[in-house]
N, CA, C and O atoms as a Tripos MOL2 file, in Angstrom:
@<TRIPOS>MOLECULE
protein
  260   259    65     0     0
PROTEIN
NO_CHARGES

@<TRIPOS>ATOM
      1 N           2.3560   23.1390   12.9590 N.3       1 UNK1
      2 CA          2.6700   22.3890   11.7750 C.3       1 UNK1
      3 C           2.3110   20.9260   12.0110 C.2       1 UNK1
      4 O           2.7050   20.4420   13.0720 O.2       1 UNK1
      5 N           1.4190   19.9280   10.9320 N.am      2 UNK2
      6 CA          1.6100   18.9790   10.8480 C.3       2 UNK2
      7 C           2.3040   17.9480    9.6420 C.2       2 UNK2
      8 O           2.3320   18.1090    8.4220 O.2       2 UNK2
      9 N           2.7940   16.9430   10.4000 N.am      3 UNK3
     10 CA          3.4270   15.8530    9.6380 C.3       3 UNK3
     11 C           2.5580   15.0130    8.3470 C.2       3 UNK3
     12 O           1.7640   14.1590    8.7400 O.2       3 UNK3
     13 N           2.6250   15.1300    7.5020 N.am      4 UNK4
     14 CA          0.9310   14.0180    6.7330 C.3       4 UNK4
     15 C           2.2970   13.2910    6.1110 C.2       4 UNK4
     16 O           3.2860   13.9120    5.7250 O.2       4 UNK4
     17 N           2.1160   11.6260    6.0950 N.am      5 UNK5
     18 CA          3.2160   10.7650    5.4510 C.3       5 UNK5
     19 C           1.9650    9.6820    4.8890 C.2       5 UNK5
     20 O           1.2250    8.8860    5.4690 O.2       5 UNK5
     21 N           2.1850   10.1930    3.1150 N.am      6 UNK6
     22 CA          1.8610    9.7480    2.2260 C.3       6 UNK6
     23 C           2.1560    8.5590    1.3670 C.2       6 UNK6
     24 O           2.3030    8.8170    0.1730 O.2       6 UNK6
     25 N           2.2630    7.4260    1.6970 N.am      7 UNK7
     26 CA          2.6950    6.1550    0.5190 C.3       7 UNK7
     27 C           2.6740    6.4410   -0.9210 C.2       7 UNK7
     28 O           2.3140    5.3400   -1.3400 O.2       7 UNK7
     29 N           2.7870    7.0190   -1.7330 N.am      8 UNK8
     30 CA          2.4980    7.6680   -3.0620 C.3       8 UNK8
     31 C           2.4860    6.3120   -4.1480 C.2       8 UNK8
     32 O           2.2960    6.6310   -5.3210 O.2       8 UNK8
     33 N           2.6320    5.1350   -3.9270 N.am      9 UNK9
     34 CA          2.2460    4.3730   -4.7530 C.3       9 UNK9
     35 C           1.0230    3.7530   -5.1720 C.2       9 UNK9
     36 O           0.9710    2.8110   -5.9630 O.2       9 UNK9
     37 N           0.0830    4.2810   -4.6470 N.am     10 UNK10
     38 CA         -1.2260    3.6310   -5.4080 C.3      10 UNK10
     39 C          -2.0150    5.2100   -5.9450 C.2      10 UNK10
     40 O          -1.5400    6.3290   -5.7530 O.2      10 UNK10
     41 N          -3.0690    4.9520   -6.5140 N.am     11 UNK11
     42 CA         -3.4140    6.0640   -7.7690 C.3      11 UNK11
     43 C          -4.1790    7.6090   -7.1240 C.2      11 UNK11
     44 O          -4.1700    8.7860   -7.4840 O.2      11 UNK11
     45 N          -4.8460    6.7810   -5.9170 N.am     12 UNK12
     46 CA         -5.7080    7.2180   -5.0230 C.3      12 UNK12
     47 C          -4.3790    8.1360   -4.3160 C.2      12 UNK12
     48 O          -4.5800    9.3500   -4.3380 O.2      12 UNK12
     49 N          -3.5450    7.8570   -3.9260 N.am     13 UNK13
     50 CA         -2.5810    8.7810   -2.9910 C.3      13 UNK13
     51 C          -1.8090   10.0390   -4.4890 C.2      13 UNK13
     52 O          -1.6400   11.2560   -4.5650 O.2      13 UNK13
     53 N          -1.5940    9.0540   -5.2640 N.am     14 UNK14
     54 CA         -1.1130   10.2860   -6.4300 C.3      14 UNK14
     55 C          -2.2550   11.3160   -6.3400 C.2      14 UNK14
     56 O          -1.6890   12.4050   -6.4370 O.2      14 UNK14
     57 N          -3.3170   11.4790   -6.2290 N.am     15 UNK15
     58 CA         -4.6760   12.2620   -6.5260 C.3      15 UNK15
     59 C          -4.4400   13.1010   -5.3830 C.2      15 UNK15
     60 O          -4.3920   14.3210   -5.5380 O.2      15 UNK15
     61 N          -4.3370   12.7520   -4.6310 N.am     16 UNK16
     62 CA         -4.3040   13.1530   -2.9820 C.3      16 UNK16
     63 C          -3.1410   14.2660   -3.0180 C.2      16 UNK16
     64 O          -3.2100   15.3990   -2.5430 O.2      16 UNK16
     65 N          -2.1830   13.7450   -3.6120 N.am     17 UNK17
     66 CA         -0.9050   14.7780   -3.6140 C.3      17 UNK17
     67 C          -1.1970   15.8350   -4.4510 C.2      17 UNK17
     68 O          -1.3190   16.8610   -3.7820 O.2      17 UNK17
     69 N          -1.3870   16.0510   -5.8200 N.am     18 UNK18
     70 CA         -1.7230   16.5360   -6.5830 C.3      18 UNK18
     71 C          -2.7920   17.6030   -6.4250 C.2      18 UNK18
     72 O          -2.7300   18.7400   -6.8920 O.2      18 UNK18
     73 N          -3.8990   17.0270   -5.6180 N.am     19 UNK19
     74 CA         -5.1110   17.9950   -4.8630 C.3      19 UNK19
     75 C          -4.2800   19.1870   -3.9600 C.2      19 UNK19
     76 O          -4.5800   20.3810   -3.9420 O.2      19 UNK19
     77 N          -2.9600   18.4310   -3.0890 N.am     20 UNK20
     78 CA         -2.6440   19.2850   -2.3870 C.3      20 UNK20
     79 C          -1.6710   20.4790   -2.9070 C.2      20 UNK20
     80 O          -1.6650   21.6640   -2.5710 O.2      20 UNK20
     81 N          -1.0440   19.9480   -3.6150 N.am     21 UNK21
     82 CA         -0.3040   20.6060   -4.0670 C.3      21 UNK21
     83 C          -1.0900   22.1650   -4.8220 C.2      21 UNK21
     84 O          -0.5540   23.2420   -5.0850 O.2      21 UNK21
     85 N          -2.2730   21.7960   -4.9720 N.am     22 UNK22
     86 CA         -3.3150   23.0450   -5.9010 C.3      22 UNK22
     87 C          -3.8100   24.1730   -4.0130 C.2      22 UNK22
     88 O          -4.4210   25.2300   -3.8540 O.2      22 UNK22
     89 N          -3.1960   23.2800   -3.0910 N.am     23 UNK23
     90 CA         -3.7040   24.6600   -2.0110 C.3      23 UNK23
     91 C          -2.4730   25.0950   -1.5800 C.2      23 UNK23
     92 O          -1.4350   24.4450   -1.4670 O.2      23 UNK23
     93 N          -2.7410   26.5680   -1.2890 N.am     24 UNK24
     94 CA         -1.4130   27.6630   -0.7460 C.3      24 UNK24
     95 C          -0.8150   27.2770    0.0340 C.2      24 UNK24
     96 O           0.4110   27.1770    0.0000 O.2      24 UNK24
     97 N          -1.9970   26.7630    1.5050 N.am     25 UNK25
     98 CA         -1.3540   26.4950    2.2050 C.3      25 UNK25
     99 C          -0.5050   25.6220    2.6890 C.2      25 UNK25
    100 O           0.2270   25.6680    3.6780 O.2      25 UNK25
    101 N          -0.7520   24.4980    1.5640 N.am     26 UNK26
    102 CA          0.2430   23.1480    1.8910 C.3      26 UNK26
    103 C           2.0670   23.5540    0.7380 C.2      26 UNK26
    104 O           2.3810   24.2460   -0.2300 O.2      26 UNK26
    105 N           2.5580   22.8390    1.4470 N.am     27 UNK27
    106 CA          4.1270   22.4020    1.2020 C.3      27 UNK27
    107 C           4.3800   21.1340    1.4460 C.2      27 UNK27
    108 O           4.5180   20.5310    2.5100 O.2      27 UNK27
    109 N           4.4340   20.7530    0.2160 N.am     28 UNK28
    110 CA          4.6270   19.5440    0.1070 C.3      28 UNK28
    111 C           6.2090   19.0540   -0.5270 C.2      28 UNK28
    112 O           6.5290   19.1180   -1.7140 O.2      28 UNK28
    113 N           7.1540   18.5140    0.7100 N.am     29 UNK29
    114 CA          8.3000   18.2430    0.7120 C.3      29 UNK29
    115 C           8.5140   16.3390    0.8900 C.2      29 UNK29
    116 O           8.0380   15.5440    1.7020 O.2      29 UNK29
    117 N           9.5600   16.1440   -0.4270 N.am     30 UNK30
    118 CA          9.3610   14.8180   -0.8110 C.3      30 UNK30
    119 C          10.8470   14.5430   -0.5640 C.2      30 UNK30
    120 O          11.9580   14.9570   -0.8960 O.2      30 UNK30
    121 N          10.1300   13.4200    0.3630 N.am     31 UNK31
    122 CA         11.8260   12.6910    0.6230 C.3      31 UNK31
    123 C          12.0960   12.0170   -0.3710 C.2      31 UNK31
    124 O          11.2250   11.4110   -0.9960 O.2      31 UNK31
    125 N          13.5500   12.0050   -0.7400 N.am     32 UNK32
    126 CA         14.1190   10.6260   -1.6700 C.3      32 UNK32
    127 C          15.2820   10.2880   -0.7510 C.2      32 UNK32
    128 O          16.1930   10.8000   -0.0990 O.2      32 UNK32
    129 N          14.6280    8.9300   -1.1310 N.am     33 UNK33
    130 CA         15.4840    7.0760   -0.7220 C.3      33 UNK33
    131 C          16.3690    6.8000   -1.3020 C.2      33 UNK33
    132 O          16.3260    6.6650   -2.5250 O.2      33 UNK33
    133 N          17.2040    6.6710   -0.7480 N.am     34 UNK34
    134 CA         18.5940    6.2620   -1.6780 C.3      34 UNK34
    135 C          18.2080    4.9350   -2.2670 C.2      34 UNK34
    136 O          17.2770    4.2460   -1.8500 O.2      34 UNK34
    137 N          18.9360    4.6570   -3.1930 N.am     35 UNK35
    138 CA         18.6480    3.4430   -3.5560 C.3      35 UNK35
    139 C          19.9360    1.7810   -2.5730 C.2      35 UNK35
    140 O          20.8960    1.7310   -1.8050 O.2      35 UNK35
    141 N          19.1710    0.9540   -3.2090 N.am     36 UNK36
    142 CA         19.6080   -0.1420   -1.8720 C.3      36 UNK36
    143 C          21.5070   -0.5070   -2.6090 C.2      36 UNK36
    144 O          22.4650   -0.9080   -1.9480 O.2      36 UNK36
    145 N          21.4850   -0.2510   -3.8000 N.am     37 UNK37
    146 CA         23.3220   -0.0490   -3.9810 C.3      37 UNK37
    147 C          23.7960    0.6710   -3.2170 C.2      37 UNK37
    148 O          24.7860    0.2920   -2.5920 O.2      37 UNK37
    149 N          23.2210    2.0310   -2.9940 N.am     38 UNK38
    150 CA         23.9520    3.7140   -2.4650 C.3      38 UNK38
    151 C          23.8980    3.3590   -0.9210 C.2      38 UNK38
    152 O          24.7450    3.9160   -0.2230 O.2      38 UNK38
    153 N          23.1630    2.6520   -0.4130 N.am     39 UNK39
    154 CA         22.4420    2.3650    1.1470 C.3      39 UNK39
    155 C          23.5870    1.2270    1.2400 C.2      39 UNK39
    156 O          23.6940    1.0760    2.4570 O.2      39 UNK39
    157 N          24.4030    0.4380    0.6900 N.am     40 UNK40
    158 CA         25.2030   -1.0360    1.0530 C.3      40 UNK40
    159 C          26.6490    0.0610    0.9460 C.2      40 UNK40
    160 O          27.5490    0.0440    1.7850 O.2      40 UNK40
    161 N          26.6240    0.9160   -0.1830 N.am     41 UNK41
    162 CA         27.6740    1.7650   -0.2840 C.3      41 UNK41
    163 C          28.0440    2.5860    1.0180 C.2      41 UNK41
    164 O          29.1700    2.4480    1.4980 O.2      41 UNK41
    165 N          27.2410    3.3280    1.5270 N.am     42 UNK42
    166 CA         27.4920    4.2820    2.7390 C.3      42 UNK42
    167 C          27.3760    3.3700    3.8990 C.2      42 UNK42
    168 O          27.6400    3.9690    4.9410 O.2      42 UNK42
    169 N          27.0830    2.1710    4.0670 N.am     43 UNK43
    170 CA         27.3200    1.4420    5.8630 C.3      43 UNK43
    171 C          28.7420    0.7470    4.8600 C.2      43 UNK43
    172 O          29.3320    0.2970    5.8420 O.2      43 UNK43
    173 N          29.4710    0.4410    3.9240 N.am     44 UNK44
    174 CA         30.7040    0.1780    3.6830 C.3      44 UNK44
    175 C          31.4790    0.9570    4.4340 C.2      44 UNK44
    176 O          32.2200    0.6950    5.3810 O.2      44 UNK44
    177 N          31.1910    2.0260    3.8460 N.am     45 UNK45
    178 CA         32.2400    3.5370    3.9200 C.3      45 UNK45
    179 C          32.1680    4.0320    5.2640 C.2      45 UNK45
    180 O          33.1560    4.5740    5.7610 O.2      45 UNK45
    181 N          30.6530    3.8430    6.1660 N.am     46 UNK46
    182 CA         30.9960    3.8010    7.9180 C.3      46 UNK46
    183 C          30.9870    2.5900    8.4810 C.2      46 UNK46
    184 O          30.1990    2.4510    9.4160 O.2      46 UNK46
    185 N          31.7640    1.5100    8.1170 N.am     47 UNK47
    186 CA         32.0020    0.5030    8.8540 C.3      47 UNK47
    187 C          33.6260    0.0610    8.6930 C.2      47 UNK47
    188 O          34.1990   -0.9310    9.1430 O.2      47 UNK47
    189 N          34.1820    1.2550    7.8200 N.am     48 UNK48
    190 CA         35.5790    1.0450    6.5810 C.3      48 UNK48
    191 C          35.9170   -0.3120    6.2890 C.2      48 UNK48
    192 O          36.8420   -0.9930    6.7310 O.2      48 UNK48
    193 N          34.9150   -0.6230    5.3780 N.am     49 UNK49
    194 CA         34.9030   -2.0200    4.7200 C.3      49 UNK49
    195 C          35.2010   -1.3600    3.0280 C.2      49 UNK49
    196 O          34.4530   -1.5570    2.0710 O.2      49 UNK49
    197 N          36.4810   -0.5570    3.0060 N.am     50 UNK50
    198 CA         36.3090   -0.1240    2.0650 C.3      50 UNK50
    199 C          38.4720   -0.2070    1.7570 C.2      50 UNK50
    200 O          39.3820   -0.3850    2.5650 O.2      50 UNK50
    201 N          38.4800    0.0130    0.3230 N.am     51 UNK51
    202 CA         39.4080    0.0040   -0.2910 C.3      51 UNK51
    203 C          40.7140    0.9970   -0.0570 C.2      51 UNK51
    204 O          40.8940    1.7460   -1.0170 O.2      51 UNK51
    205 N          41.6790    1.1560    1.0510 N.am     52 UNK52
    206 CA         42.3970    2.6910    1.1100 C.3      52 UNK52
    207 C          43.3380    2.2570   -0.0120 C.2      52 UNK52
    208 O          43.5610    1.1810   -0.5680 O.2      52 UNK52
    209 N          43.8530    3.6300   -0.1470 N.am     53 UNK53
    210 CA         44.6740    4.3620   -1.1490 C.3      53 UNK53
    211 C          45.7320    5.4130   -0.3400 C.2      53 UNK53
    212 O          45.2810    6.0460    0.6150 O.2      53 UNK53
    213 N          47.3310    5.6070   -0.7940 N.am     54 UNK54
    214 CA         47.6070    6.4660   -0.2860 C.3      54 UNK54
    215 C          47.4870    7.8080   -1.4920 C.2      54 UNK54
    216 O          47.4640    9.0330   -1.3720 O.2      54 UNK54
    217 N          47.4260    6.8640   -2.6800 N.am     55 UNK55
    218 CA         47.3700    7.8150   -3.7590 C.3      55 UNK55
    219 C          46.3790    7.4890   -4.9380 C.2      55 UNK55
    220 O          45.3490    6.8510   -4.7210 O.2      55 UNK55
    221 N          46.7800    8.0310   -6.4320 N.am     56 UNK56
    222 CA         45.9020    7.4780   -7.1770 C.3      56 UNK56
    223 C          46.7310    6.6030   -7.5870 C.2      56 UNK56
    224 O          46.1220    5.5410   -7.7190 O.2      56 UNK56
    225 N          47.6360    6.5150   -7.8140 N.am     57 UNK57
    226 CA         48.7850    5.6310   -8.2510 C.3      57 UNK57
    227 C          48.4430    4.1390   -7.5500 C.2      57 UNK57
    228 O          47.9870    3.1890   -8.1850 O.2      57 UNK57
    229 N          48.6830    4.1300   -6.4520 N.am     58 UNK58
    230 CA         48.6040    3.0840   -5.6020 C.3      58 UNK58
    231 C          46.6380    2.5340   -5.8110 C.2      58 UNK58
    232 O          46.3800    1.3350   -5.9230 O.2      58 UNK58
    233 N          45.6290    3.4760   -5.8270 N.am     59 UNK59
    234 CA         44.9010    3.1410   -6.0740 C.3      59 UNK59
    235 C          44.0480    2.3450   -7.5370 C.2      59 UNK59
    236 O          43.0020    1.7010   -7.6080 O.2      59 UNK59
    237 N          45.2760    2.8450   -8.7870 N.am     60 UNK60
    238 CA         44.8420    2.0720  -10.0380 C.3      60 UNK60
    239 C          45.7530    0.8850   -9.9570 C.2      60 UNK60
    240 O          45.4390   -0.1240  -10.5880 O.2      60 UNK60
    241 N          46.8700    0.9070   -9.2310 N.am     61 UNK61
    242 CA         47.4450   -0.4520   -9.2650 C.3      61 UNK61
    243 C          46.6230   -1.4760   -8.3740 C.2      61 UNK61
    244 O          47.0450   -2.6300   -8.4490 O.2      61 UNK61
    245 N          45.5410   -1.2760   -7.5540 N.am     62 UNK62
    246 CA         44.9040   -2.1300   -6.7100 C.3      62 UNK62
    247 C          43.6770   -2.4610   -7.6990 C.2      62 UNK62
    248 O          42.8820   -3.3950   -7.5890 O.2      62 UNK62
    249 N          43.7180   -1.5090   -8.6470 N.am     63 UNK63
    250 CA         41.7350   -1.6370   -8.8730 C.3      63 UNK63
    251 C          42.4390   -2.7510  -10.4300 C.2      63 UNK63
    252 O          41.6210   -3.5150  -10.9430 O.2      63 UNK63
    253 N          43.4170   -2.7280  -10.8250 N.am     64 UNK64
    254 CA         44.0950   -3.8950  -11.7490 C.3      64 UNK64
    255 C          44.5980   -5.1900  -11.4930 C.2      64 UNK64
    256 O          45.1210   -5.9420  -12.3150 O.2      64 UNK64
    257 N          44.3540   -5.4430   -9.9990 N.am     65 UNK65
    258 CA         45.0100   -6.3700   -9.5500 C.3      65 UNK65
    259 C          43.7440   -7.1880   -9.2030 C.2      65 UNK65
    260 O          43.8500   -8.2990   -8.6820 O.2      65 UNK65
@<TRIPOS>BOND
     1     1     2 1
     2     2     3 1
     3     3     4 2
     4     3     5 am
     5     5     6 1
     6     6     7 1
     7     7     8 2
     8     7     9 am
     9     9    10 1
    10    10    11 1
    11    11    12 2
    12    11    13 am
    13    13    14 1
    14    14    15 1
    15    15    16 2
    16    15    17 am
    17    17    18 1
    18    18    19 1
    19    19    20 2
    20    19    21 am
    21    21    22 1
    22    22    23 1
    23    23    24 2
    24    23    25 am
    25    25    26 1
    26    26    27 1
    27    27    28 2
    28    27    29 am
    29    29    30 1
    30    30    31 1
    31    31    32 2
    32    31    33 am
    33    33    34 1
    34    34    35 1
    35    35    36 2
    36    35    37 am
    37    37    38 1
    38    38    39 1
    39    39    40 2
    40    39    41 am
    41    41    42 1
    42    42    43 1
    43    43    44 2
    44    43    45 am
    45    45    46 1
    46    46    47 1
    47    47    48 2
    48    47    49 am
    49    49    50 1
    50    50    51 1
    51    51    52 2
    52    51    53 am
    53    53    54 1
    54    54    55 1
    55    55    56 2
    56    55    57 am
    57    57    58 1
    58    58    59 1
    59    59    60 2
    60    59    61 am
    61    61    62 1
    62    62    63 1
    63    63    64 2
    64    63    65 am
    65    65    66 1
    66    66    67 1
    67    67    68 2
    68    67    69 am
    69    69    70 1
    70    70    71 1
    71    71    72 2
    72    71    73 am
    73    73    74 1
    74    74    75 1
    75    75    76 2
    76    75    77 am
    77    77    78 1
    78    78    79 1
    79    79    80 2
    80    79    81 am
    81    81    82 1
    82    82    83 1
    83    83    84 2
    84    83    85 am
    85    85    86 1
    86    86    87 1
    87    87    88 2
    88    87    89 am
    89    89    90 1
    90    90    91 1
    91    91    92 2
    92    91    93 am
    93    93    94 1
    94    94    95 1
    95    95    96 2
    96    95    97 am
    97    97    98 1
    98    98    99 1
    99    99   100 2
   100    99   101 am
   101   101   102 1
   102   102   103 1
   103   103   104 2
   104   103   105 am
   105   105   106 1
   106   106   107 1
   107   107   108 2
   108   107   109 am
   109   109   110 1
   110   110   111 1
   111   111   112 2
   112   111   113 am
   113   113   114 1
   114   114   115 1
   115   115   116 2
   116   115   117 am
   117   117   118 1
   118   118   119 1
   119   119   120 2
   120   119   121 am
   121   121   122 1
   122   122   123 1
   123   123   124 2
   124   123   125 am
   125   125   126 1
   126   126   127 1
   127   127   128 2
   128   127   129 am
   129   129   130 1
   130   130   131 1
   131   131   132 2
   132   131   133 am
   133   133   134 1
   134   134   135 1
   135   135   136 2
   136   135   137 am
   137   137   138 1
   138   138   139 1
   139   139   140 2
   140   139   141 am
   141   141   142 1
   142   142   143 1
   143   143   144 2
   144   143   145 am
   145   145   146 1
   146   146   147 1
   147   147   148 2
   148   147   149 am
   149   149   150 1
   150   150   151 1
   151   151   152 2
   152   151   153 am
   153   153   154 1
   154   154   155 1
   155   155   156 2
   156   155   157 am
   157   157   158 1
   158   158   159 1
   159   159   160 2
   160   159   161 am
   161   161   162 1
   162   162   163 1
   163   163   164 2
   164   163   165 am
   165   165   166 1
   166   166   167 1
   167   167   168 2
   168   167   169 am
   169   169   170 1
   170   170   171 1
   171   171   172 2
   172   171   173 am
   173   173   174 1
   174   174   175 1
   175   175   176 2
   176   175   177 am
   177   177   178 1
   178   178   179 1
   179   179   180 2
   180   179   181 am
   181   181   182 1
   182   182   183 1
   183   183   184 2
   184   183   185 am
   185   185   186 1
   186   186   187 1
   187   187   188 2
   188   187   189 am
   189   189   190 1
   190   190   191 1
   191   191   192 2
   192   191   193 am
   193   193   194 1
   194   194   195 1
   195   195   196 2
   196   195   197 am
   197   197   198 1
   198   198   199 1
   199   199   200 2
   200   199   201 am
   201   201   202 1
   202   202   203 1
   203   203   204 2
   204   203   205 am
   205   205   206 1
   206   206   207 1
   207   207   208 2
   208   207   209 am
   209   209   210 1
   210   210   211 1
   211   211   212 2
   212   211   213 am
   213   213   214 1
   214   214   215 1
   215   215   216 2
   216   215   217 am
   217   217   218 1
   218   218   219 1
   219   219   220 2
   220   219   221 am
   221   221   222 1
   222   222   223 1
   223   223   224 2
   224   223   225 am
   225   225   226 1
   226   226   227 1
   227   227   228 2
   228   227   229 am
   229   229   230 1
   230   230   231 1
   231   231   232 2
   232   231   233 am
   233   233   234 1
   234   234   235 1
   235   235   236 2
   236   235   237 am
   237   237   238 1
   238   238   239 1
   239   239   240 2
   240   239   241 am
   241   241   242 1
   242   242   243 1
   243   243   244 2
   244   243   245 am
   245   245   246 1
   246   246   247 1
   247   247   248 2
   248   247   249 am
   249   249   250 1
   250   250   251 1
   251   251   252 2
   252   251   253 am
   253   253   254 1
   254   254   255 1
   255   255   256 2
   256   255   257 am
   257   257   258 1
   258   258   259 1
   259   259   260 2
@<TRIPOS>SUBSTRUCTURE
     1 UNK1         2 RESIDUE 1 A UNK
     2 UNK2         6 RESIDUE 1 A UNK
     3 UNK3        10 RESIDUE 1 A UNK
     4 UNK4        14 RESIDUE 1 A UNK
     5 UNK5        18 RESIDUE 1 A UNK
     6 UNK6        22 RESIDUE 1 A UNK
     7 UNK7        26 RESIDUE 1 A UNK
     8 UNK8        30 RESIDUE 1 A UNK
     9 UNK9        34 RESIDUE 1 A UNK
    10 UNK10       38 RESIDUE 1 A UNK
    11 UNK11       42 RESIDUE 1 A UNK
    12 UNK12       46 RESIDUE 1 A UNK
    13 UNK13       50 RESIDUE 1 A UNK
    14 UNK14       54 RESIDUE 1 A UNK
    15 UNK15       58 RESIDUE 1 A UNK
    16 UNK16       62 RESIDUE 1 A UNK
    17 UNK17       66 RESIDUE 1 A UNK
    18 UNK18       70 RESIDUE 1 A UNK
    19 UNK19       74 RESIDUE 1 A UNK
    20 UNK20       78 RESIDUE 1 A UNK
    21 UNK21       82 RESIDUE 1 A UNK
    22 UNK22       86 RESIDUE 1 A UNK
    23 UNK23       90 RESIDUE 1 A UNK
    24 UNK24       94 RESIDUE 1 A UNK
    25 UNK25       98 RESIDUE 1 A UNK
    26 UNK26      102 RESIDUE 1 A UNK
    27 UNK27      106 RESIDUE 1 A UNK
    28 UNK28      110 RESIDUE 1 A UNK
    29 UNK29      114 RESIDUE 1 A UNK
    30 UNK30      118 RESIDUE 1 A UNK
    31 UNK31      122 RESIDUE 1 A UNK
    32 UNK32      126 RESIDUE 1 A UNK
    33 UNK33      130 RESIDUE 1 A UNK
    34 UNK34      134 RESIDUE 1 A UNK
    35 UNK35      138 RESIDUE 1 A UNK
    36 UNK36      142 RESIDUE 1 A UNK
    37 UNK37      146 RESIDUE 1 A UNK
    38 UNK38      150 RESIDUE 1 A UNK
    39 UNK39      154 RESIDUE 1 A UNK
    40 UNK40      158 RESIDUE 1 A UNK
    41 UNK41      162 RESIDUE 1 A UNK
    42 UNK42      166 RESIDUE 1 A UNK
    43 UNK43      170 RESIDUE 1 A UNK
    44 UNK44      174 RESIDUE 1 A UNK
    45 UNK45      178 RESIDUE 1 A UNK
    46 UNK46      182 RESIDUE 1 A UNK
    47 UNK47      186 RESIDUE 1 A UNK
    48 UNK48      190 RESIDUE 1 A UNK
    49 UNK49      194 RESIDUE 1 A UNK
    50 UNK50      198 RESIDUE 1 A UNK
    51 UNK51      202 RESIDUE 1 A UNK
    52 UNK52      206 RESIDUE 1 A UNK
    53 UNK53      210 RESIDUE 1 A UNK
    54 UNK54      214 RESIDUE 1 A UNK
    55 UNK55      218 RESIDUE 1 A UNK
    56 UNK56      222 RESIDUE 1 A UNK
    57 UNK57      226 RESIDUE 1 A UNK
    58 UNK58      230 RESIDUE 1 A UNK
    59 UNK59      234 RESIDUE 1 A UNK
    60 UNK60      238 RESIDUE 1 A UNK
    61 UNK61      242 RESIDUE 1 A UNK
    62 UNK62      246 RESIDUE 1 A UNK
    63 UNK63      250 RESIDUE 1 A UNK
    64 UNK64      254 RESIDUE 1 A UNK
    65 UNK65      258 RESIDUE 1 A UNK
């Protein structure tokens, strides 16, 4: 098996994908990037720079305050 890592933003690489995608033998598996909110969100949540709660109770009285 090989690795092929495609930049897909210019027109010439869209063509490229598209070609491949028309042969059997390729599989073409597309990563998605979180976006840079979801990416600041999850090193919050593993660094616990984040908001605890023991409940929901306790948690709508914090998110009003």
């Amino acid at each position: 098996m090989t690795t092929i890592i495609i930049n897909d933003k210019s027109t010439g690489a869209k063509k490229m994908i598209e070609f491949l995608k028309t042969q059997s033998y390729v599989t073409i598996v597309e990563e998605r990037i979180p976006s840079a909110s979801l990416m600041k969100s999850i090193n919050e949540a593993k660094t616990r720079k984040v908001t605890r709660t023991k409940n929901t109770s306790d948690l709508l009285e914090k998110l009003k305050s």
